[in-house]
PyMOL commands that place a pseudoatom at each C-alpha (Angstrom):
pseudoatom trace, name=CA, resn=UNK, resi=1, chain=A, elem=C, hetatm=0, pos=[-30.775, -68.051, -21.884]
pseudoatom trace, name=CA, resn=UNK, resi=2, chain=A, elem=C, hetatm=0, pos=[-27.315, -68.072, -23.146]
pseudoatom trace, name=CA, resn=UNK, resi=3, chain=A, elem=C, hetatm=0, pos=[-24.475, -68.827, -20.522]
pseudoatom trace, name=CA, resn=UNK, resi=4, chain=A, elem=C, hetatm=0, pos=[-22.329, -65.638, -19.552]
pseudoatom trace, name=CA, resn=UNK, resi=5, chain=A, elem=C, hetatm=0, pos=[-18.429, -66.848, -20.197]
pseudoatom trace, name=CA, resn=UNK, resi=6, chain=A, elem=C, hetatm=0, pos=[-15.659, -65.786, -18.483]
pseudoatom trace, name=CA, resn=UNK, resi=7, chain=A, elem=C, hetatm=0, pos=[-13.994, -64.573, -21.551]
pseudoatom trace, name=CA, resn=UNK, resi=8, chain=A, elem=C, hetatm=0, pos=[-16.976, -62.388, -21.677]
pseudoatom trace, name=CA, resn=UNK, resi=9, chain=A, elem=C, hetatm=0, pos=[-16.980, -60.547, -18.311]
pseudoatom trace, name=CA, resn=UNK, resi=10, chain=A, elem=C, hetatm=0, pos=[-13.367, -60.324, -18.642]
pseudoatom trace, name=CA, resn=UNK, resi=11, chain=A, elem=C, hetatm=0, pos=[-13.201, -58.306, -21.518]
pseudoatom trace, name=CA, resn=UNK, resi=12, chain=A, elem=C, hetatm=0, pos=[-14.750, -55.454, -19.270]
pseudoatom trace, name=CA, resn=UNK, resi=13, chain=A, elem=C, hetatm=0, pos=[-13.621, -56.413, -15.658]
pseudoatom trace, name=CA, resn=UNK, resi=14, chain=A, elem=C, hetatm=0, pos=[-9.847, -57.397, -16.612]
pseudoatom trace, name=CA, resn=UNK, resi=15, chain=A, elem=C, hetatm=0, pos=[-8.474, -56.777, -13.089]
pseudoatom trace, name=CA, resn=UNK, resi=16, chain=A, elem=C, hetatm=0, pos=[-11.107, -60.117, -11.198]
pseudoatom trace, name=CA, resn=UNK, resi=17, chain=A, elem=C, hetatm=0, pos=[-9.192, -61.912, -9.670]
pseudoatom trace, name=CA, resn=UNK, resi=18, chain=A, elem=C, hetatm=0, pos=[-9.469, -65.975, -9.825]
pseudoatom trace, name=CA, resn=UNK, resi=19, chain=A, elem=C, hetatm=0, pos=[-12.423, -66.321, -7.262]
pseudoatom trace, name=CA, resn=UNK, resi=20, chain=A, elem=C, hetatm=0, pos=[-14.019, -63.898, -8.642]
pseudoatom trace, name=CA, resn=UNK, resi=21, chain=A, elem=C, hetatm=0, pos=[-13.812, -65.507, -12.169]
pseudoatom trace, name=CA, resn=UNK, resi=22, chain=A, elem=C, hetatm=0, pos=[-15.325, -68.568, -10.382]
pseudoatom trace, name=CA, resn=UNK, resi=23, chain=A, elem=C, hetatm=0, pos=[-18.214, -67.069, -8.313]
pseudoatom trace, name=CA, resn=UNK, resi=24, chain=A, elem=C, hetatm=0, pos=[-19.539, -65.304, -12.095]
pseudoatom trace, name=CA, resn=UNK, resi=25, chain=A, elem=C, hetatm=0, pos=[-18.968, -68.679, -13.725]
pseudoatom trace, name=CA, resn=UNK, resi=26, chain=A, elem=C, hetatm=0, pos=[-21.439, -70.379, -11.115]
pseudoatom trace, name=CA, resn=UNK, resi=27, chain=A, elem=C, hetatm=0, pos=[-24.167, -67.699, -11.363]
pseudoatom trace, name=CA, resn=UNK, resi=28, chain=A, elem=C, hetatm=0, pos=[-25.522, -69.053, -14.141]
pseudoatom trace, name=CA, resn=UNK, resi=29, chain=A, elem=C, hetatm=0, pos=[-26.527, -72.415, -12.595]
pseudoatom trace, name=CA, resn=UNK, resi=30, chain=A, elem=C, hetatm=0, pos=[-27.338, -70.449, -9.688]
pseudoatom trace, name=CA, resn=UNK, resi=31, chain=A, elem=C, hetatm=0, pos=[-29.696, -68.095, -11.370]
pseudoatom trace, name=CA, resn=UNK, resi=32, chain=A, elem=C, hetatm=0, pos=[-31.150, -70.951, -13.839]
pseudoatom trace, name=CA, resn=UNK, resi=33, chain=A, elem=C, hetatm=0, pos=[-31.840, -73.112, -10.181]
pseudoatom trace, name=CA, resn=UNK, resi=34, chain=A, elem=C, hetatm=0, pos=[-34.180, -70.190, -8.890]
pseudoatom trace, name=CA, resn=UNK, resi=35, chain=A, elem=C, hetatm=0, pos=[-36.124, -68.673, -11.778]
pseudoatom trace, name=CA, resn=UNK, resi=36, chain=A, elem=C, hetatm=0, pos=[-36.854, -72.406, -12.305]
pseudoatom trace, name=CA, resn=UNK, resi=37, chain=A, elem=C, hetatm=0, pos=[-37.538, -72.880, -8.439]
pseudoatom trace, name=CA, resn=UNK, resi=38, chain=A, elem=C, hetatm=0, pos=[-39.953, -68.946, -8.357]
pseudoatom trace, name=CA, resn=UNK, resi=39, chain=A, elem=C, hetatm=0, pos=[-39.790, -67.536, -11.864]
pseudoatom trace, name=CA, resn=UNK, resi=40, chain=A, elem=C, hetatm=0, pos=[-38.114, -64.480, -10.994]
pseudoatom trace, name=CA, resn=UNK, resi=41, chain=A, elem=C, hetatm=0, pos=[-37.592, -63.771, -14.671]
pseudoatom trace, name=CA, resn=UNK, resi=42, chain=A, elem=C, hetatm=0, pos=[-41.158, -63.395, -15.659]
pseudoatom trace, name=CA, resn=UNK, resi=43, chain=A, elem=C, hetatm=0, pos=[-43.875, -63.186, -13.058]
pseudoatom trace, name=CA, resn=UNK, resi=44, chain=A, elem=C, hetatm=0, pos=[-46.657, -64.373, -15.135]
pseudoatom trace, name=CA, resn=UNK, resi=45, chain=A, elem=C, hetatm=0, pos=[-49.103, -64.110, -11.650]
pseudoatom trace, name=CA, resn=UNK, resi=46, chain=A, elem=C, hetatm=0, pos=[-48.357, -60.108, -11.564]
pseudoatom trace, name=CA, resn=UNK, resi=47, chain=A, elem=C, hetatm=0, pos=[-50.280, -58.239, -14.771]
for i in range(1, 47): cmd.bond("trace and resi %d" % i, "trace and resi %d" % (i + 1))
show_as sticks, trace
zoom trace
């Protein structure tokens, strides 16, 4: 899964302001933490 940069979400959210910027750069690790922990990408138990 490729990382989301700030330069990214900026370039359609100009106006975050710094925390913001920070809270989206730590939802990747946050995100890649949990599918790992429950796979809540792809439920391979639900068909």
């Amino acid at each position: 899964m490729p990382e989301v940069r700030p330069e990214i979400i900026l370039k359609y959210f100009p106006d975050l302001s710094e925390k913001q910027i920070s809270q989206f750069s730590q939802l990747f690790d946050l995100y890649s933490f949990w599918n790992a922990q429950i796979n809540v990408i792809s439920r391979k138990d639900i068909e």
